[in-house]
N, C-alpha and C positions, 0 to 999 in steps of 0.2 A: 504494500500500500504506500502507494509514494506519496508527500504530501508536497505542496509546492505555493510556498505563502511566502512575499515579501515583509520584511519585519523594519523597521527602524529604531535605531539600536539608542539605547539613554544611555550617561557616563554615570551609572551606578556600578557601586563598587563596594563590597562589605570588610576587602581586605585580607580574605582568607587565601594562603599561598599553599594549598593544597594542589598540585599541578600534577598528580597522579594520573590525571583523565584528559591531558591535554597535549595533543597527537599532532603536530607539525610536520608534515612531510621533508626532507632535509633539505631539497630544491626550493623550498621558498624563502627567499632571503631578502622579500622586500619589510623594511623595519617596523610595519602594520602586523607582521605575519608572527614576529617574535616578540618574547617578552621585553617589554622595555627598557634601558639600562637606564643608568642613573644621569648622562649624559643627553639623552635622548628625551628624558622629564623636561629638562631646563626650555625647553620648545614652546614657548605659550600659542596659543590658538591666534593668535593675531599676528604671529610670526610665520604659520607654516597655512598652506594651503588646504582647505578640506575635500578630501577626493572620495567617493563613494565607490566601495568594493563588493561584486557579487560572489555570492561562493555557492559550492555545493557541497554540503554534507551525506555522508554516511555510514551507517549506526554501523558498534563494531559490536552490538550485541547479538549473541548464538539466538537468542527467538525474535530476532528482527531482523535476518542477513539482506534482507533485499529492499530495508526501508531508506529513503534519503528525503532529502530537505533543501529546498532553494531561497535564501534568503539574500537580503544587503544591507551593510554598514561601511561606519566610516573608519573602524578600528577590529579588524578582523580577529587579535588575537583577545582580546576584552569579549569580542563576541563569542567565540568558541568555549572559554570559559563558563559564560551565561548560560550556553545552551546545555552544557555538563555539568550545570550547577555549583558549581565553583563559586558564584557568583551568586548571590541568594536573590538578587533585584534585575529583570531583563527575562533573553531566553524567549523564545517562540512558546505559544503554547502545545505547539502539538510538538515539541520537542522535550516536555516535560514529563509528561506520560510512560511514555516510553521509546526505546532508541537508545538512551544514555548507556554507553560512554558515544559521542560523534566524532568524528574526524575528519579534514578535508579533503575532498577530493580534488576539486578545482577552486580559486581565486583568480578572479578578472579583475583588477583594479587599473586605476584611471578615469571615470567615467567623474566630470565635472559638477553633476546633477543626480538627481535620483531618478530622474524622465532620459537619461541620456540612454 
């Protein structure tokens, strides 16, 4: 059952660095995709451009193998977080249910708009 809902993602954060569930393929290397360093903080929002990212997920759970999820954000790895609940604020709803743990499979970023 695939579901396929675009979500727009909040900057909630509870803080919890539980990162057990959060699955980055090693080719992605754009700095949305990774955890942020402490270097990469210092960036305020009126310094850096906001680009909107679509991804596809899918679930790495044995009774969901064939389920995925197409959403977009501005901050891909914050999202993946929320959707495995790492994140207690955010997360799609039909990603909560079940599916958990997600992982990506595709990120397309660059898109200047959320209509682009």
């Amino acid at each position: 059952n695939n579901n396929n809902n675009s979500d727009d993602d909040g900057d909630n954060s509870d803080g919890d660095d539980s990162d057990n569930l959060l699955t980055l393929p090693p080719s992605f290397k754009h700095h949305h995709l990774q955890e942020p360093t402490s270097s990469s903080r210092k960036h305020t929002k009126s310094t850096t451009t906001k680009h909107y990212h679509c991804y596809l997920l899918h679930s790495l759970s044995p009774r969901h193998p064939h389920k995925t999820y197409i959403g977009f954000t501005t901050n891909p790895y914050r999202r993946l977080r929320q959707h495995n609940g790492i994140l207690k604020h955010g997360g799609a709803f039909r990603t909560k249910k079940s599916g958990r743990p997600w992982q990506f499979v595709c990120v397309v970023h660059g898109f200047s708009d959320k209509i682009a």
